[in-house]
C-alpha positions in Angstrom: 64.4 -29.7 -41.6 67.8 -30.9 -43.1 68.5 -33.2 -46.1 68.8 -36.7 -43.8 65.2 -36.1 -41.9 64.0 -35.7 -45.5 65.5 -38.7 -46.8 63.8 -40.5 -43.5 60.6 -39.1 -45.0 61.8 -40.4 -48.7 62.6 -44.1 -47.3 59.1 -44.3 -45.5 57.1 -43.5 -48.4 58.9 -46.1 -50.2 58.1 -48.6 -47.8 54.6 -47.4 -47.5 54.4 -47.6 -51.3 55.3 -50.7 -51.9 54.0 -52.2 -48.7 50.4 -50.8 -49.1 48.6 -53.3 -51.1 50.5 -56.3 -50.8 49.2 -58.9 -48.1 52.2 -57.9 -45.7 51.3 -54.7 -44.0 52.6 -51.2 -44.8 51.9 -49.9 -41.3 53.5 -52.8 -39.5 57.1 -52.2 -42.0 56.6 -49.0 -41.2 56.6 -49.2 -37.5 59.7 -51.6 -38.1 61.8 -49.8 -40.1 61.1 -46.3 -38.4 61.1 -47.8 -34.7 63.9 -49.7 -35.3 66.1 -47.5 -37.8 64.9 -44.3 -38.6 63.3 -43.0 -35.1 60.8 -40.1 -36.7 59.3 -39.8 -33.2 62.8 -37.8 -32.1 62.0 -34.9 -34.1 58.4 -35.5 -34.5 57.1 -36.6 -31.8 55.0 -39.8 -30.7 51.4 -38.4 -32.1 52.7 -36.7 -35.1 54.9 -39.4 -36.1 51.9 -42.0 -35.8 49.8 -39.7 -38.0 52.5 -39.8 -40.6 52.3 -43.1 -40.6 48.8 -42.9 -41.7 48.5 -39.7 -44.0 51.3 -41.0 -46.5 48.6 -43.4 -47.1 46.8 -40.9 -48.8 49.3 -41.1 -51.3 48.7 -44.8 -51.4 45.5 -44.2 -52.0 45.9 -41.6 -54.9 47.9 -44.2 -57.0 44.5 -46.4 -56.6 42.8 -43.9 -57.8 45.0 -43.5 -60.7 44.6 -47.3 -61.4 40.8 -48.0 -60.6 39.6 -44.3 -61.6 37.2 -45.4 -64.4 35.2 -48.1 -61.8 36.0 -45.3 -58.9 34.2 -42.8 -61.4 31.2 -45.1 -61.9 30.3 -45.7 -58.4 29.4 -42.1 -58.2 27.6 -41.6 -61.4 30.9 -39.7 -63.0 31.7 -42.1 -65.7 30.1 -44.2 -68.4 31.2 -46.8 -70.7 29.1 -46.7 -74.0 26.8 -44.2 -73.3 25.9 -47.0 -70.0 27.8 -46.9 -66.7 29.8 -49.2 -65.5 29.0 -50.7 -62.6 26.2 -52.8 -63.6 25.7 -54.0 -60.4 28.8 -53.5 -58.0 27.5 -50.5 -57.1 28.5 -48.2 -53.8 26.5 -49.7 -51.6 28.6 -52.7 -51.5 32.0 -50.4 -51.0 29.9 -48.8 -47.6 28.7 -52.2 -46.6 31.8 -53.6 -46.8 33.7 -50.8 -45.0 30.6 -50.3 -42.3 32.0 -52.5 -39.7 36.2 -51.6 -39.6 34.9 -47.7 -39.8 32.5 -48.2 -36.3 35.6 -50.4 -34.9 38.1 -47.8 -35.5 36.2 -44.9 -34.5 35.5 -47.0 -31.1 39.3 -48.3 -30.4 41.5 -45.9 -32.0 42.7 -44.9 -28.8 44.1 -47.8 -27.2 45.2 -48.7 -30.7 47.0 -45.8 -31.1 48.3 -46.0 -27.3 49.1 -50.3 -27.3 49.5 -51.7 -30.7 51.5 -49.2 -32.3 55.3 -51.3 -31.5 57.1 -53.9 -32.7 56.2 -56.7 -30.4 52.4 -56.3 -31.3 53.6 -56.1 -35.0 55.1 -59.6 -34.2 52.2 -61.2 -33.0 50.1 -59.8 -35.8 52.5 -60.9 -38.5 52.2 -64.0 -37.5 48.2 -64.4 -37.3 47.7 -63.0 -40.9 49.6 -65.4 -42.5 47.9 -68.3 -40.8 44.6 -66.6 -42.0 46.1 -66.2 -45.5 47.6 -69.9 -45.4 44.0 -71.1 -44.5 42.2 -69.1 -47.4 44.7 -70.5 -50.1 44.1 -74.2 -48.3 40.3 -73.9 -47.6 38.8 -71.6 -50.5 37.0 -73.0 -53.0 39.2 -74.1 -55.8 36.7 -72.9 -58.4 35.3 -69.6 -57.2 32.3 -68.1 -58.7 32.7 -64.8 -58.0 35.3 -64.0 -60.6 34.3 -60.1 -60.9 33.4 -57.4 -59.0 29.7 -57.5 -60.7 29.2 -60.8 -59.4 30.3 -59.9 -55.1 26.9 -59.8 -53.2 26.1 -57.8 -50.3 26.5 -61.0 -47.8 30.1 -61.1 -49.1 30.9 -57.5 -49.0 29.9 -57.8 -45.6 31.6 -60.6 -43.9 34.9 -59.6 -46.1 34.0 -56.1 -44.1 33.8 -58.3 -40.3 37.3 -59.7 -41.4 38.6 -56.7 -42.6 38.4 -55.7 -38.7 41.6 -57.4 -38.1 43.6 -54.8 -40.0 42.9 -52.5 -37.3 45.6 -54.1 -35.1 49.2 -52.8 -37.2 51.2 -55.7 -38.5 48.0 -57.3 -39.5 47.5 -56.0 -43.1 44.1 -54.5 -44.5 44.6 -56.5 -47.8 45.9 -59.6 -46.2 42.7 -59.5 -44.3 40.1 -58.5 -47.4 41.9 -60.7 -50.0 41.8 -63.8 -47.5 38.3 -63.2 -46.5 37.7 -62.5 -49.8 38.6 -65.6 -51.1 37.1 -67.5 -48.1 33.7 -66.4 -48.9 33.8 -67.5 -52.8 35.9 -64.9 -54.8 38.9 -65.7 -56.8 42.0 -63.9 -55.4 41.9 -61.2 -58.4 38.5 -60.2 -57.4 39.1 -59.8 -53.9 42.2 -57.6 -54.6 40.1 -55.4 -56.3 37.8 -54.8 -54.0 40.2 -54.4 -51.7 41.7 -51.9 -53.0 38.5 -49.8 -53.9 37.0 -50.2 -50.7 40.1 -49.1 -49.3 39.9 -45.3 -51.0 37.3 -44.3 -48.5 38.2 -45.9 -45.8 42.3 -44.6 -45.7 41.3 -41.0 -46.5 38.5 -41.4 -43.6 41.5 -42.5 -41.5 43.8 -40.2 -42.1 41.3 -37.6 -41.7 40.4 -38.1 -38.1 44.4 -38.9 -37.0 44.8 -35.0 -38.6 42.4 -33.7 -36.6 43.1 -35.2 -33.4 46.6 -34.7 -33.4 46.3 -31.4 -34.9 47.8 -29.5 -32.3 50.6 -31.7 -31.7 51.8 -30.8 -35.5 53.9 -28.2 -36.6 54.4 -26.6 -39.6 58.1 -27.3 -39.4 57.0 -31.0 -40.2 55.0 -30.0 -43.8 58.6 -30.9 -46.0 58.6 -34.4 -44.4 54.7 -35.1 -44.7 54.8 -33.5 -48.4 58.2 -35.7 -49.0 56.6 -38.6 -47.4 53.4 -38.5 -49.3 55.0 -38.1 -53.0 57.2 -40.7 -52.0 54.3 -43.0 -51.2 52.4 -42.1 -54.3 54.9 -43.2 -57.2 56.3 -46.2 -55.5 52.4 -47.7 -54.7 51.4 -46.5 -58.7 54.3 -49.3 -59.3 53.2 -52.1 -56.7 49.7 -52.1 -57.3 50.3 -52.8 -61.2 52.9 -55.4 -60.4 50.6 -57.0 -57.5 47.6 -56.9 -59.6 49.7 -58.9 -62.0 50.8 -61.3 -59.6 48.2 -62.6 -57.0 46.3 -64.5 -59.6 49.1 -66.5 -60.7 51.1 -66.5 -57.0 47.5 -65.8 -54.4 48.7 -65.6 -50.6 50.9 -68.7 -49.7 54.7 -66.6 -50.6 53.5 -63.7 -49.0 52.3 -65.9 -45.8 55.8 -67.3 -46.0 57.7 -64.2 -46.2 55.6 -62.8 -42.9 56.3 -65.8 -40.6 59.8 -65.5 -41.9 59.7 -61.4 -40.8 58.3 -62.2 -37.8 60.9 -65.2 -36.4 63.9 -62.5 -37.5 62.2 -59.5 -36.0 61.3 -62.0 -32.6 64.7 -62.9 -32.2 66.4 -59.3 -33.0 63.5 -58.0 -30.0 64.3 -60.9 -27.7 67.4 -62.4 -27.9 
């Protein structure tokens, strides 16, 4: 694999790390920028290029461990603050109730999603319907939320931020754009719905990326390891710095700019596609 396919690998896992956790979709910029400009399906293939798409995530999702390792840790019984753990009562149970419903969606469409929504027409159309969900969070959550830590979220909420977490499963749609707005929605401030976010989404990304191995395992080739490896380092260091800089924003900023900027996306992208 020469130098350029690897610098194809290099710009992917940039957009995937910066894209990851911001309300804006990774894997819709992804499908832009590659389907549009880089073309990894040439040299890839259609199957293995999609589950590159996916398995940088992993790297994503290593930089949230890195960040959220000590509440990650407690979850499971590995860490204690004080000689007491943690999670007083955010406990694991809310992470599996929350990711229950997108997990039993996915498994049951990730065929035709993998066949129909993976294109930059789809990507369009989702664009456009998560920033109207995020516009109608900022406008109709409560402007006092109550649930102002992850101690405070109930199951009820980790479950219906779960049902609208099932929107992510169409690309261009965002998985935080959906959890963050349903998030807030349902009571939490936009801090504390970007942190569960973003911990529920551990499980559920390495899940995913997972199966997309496994069932495109023969279409893979070893040939291919530099760009995944390149792709997945890439991915790491570049989501390590969004996730501290969007962590750091969202409370002063929440969704409205980054509805903006998707609706602005989507009319340049709609008239490159159709004019």
């Amino acid at each position: 694999m020469d130098i350029f396919e690897l610098l194809k690998a290099l710009i992917l896992g940039f957009v995937e790390g910066m894209t990851e956790f911001a309300p804006v979709s990774s894997t819709g910029h992804l499908i832009i920028v590659d389907d549009m400009w880089l073309k990894s399906q040439e040299f890839l293939g259609k199957y293995p290029a999609n589950t590159f798409k996916i398995v940088i995530q992993l790297g994503s999702i290593l930089a949230v461990v890195v960040v959220f390792w000590k509440r990650l840790f407690s979850l499971v019984g590995l860490y204690k603050i004080d000689g007491k753990k943690m999670n007083a009562r955010f406990n694991l149970m809310h992470v599996i109730v929350g990711m229950l419903p997108a997990v039993v969606l996915g498994f049951a469409f990730k065929d035709l999603i993998d066949d129909h929504l993976f294109g930059v027409k789809t990507v369009i159309v989702a664009l456009l319907a998560g920033a109207l969900l995020m516009i109608a969070a900022d406008k109709l959550g409560p402007r006092h939320p109550k649930v102002t830590t992850l101690d405070q979220i109930t199951y009820k909420q980790a479950f219906t931020v779960g049902l609208v977490q099932c929107l992510s499963l169409w690309p261009g749609f965002s998985r935080s754009g959906a959890t963050i707005s349903g998030g807030v929605l349902f009571g939490m401030n936009h801090r504390t719905a970007a942190d569960f976010t973003f911990i529920m989404a551990v499980p559920i990304m390495m899940g995913a990326s997972l199966v997309s191995v496994l069932k495109n395992w023969e279409h893979m080739s070893m040939d291919h390891l530099s760009f995944y490896v390149v792709g997945f380092i890439s991915a790491f260091v570049f989501a390590l710095i969004s996730i501290r800089f969007f962590l750091k924003l969202i409370s002063r900023v929440k969704l409205m700019p980054f509805a903006i900027y998707r609706i602005i996306l989507a009319i340049v992208l709609a008239v490159i596609v159709f004019m």
